[in-house]
C-alpha positions as CSV (number, residue, x, y, z in Angstrom):
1,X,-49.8,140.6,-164.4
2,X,-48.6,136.6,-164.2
3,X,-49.5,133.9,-162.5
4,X,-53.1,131.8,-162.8
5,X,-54.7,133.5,-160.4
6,X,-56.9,135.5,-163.1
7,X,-57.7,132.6,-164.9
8,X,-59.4,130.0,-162.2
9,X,-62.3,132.5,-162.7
10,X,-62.9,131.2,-166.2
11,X,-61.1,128.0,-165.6
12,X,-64.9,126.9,-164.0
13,X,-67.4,129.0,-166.0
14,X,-70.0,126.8,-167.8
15,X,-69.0,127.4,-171.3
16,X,-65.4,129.2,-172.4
17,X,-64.2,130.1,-175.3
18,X,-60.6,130.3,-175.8
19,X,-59.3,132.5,-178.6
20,X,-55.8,132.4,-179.7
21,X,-53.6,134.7,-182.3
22,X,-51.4,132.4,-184.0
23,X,-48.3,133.5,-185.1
24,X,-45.8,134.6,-181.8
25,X,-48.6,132.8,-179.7
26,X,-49.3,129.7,-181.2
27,X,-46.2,129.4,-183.4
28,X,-42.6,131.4,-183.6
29,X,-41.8,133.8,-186.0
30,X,-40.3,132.8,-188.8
31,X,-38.8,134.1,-192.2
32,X,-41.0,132.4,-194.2
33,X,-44.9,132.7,-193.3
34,X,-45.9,129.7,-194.7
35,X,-43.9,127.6,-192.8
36,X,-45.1,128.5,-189.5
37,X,-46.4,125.6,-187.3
38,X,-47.6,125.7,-183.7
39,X,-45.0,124.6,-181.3
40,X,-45.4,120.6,-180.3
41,X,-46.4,122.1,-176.6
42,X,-49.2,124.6,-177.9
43,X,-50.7,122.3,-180.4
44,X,-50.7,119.6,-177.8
45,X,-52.4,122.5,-175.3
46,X,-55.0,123.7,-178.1
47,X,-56.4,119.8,-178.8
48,X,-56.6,118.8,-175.0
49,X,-58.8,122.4,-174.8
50,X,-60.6,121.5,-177.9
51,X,-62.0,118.2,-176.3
52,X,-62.8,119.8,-172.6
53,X,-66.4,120.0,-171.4
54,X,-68.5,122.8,-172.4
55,X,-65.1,124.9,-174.2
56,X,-64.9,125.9,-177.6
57,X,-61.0,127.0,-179.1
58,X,-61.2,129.6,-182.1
59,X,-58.0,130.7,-183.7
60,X,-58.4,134.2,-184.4
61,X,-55.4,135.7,-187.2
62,X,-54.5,138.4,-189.6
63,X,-53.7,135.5,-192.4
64,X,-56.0,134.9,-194.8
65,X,-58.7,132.3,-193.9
66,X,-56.9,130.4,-196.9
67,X,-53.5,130.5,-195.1
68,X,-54.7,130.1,-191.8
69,X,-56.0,126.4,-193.1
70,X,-52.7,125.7,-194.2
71,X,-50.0,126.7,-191.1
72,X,-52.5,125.4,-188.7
73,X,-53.0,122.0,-190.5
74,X,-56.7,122.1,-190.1
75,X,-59.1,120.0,-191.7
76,X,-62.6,120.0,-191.5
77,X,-63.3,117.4,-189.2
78,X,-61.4,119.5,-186.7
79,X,-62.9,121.1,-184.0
80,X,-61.5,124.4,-184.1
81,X,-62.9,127.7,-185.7
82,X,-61.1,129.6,-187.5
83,X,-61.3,133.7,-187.7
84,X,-59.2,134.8,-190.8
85,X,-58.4,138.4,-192.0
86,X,-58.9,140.1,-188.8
87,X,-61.9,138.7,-188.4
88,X,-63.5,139.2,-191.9
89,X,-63.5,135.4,-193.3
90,X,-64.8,132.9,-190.5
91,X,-64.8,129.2,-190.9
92,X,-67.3,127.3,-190.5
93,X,-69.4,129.9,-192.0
94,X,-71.6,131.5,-189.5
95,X,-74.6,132.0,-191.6
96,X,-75.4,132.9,-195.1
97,X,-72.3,133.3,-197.8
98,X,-71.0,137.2,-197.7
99,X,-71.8,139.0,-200.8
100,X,-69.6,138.6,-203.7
101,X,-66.7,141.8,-203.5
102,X,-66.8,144.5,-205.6
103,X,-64.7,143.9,-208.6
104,X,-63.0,147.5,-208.6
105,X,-62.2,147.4,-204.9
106,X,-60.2,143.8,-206.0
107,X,-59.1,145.7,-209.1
108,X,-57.9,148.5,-206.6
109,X,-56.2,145.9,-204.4
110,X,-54.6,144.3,-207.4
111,X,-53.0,148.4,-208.5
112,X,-51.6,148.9,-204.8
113,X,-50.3,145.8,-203.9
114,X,-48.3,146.2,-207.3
115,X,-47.5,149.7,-207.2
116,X,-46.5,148.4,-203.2
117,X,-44.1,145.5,-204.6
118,X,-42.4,148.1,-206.7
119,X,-41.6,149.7,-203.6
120,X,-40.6,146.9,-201.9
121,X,-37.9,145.8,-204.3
122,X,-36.0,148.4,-203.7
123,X,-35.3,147.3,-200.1
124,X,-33.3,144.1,-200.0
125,X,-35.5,141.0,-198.8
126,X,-38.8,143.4,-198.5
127,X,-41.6,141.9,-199.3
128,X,-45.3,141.7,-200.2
129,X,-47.6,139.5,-199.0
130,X,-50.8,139.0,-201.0
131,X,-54.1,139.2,-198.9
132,X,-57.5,138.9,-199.3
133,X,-58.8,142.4,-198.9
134,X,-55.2,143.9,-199.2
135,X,-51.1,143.5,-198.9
136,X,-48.6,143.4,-196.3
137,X,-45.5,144.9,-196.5
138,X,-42.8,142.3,-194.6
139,X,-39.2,143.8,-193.3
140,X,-38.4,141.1,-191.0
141,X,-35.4,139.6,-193.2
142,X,-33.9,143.5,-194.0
143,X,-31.1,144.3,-192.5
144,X,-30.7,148.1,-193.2
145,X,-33.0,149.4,-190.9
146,X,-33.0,152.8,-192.7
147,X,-34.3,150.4,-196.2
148,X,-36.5,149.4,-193.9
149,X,-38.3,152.7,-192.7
150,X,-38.1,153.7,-196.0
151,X,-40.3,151.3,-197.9
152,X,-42.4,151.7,-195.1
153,X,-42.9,155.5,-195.3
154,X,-42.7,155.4,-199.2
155,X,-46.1,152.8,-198.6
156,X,-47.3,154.8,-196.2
157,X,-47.2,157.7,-198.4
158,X,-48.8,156.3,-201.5
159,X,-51.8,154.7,-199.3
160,X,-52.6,158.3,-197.5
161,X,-53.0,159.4,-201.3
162,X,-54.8,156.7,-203.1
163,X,-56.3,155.3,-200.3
164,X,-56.9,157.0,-197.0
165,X,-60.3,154.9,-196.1
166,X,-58.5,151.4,-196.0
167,X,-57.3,150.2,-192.4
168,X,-53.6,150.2,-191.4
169,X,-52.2,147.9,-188.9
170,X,-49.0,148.0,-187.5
171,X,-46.7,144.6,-186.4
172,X,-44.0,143.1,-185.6
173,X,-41.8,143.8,-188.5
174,X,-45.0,143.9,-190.7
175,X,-47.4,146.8,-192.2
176,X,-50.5,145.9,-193.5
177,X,-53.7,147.9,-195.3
178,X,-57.0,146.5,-196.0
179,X,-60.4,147.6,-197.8
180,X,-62.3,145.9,-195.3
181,X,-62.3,147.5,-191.6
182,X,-63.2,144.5,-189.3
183,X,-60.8,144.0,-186.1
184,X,-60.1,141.1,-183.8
185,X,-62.8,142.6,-181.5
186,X,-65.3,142.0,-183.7
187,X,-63.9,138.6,-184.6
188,X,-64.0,137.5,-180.8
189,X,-67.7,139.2,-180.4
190,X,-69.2,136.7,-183.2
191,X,-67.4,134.0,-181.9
192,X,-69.0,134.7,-178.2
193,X,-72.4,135.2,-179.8
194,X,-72.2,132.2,-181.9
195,X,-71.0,129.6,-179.1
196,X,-72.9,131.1,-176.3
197,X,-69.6,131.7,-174.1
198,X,-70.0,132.6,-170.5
199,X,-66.8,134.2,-170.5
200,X,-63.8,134.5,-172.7
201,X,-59.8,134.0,-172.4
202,X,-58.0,135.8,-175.7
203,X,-54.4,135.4,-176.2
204,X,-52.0,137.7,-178.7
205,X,-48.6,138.6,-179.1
206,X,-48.9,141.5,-181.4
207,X,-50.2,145.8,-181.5
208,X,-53.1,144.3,-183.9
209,X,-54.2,141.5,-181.0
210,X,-55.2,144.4,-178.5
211,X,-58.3,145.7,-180.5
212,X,-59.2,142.0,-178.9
213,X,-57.9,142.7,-175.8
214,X,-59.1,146.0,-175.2
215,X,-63.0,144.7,-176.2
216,X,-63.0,141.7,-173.0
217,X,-65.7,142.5,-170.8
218,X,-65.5,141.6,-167.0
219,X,-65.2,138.4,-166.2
220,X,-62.9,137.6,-169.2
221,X,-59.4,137.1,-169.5
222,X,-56.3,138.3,-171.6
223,X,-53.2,137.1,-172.1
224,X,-50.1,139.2,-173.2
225,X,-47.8,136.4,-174.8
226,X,-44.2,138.5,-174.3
227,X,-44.0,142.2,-174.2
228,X,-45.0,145.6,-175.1
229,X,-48.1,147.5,-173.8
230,X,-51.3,145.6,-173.0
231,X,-54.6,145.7,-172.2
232,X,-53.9,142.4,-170.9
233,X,-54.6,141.3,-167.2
234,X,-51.9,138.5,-167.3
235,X,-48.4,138.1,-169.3
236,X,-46.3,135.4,-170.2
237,X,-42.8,135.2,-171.5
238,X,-43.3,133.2,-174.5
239,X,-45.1,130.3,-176.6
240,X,-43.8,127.7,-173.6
241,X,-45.4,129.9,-170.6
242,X,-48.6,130.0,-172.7
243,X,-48.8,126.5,-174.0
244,X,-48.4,125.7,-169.9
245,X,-51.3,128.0,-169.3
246,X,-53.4,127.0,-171.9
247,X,-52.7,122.8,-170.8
248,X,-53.2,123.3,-166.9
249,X,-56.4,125.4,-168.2
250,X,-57.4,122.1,-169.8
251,X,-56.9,119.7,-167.1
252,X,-58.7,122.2,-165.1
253,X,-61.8,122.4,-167.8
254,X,-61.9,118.7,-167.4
255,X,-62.6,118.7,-163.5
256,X,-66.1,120.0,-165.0
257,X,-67.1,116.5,-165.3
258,X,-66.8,115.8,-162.2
């Protein structure tokens, strides 16, 4: 499942999109979100694809559209697009605004995620992360791996009873609930649809990118960044071997001009 092989398919295709998870793809893990950055090799990667003939780059996350912004130091005069929450905030805007959300689904929100950071205190350096349509518990920093399973089952619990309709997803180190049910799949379907892509190349590091990878149709690509089980037709080590990929990808994408 290495090598580039898979990917001179849609190295030559007339229009690509490339859509990339950020965190563990684009940019290590680290302990504090918000300081995530992608590595000097994958940013360098993503702007060569970004100005390649006929190729679109979408960054496709679980952060917050609001977050994602920030960690990926986008502006709007960038090229990029950005696919936020899963897939449930997209910027630019696709169409028409969404409808304003329901005040007692926020309200809701606002009574878990609480009733969640309770939880969390009692596991040393647990947290909550505040999201748009939910929380996320984090248990990266814990070091008792029983506190750890704990807070998690203790969340778990309270969600099967006060909320059994809202989405869980799974992560490194990382459990997450949400109101709203939209998945990287359907994320990397609008994208498709809205730049007319004649194929696709996703890459994720992470259980929650492989709703993405799973939804590829022939002629696509995926890309496992590290390991754990994959619908993925190629793997890579790491953040280097991808930002590697993604430049000879690039260079490639450029020979369209000629």
């Amino acid at each position: 499942m290495s090598g580039w092989e898979p990917i001179a398919g849609v190295a030559r295709v007339p229009r690509l999109l490339v859509a990339l998870d950020f965190d563990g793809t684009l940019s290590p893990l680290v302990d504090e979100p918000m300081a995530a950055r992608m590595s000097q090799d994958a940013r360098a990667a993503v702007e060569a694809l970004a100005q390649a003939p006929g190729t679109t780059v979408a960054l496709v996350s679980g952060r917050t559209l609001r977050d994602l912004r920030v960690i990926a130091e986008y502006d709007d005069g960038s090229p990029l697009l950005l696919a936020g929450s899963h897939g449930a905030e997209q910027w630019p805007p696709p169409g028409e605004a969404p409808p304003p959300v329901d005040p007692l689904l926020l309200a809701q929100r606002d009574a878990l995620r609480a009733r969640a950071e309770a939880i969390a205190a009692a596991a040393d350096r647990a947290w909550v992360e505040p999201k748009e349509f939910g929380f996320a518990l984090h248990t990266r920093l814990v070091s008792d791996a029983a506190a750890a399973r704990g807070a998690q089952e203790r969340i778990a619990a309270l969600m099967a009873a006060e909320a059994s309709d809202w989405r869980r997803r799974d992560g490194h180190d990382i459990l997450e609930y949400a109101f709203r049910a939209e998945g990287k799949d359907g994320a990397v379907a609008r994208l498709r649809a809205q730049t007319g892509a004649s194929a696709v190349l996703f890459a994720g590091d992470d259980v929650t990118d492989e709703d993405a990878l799973r939804s590829l149709q022939p002629g696509d690509v995926g890309v496992r960044v590290g390991p754990g089980e994959t619908a993925a037709t190629v793997r890579v080590a790491g953040i280097p071997e991808l930002a590697a990929l993604l430049t000879r990808l690039a260079r490639e994408r450029y020979t369209l001009r000629e």
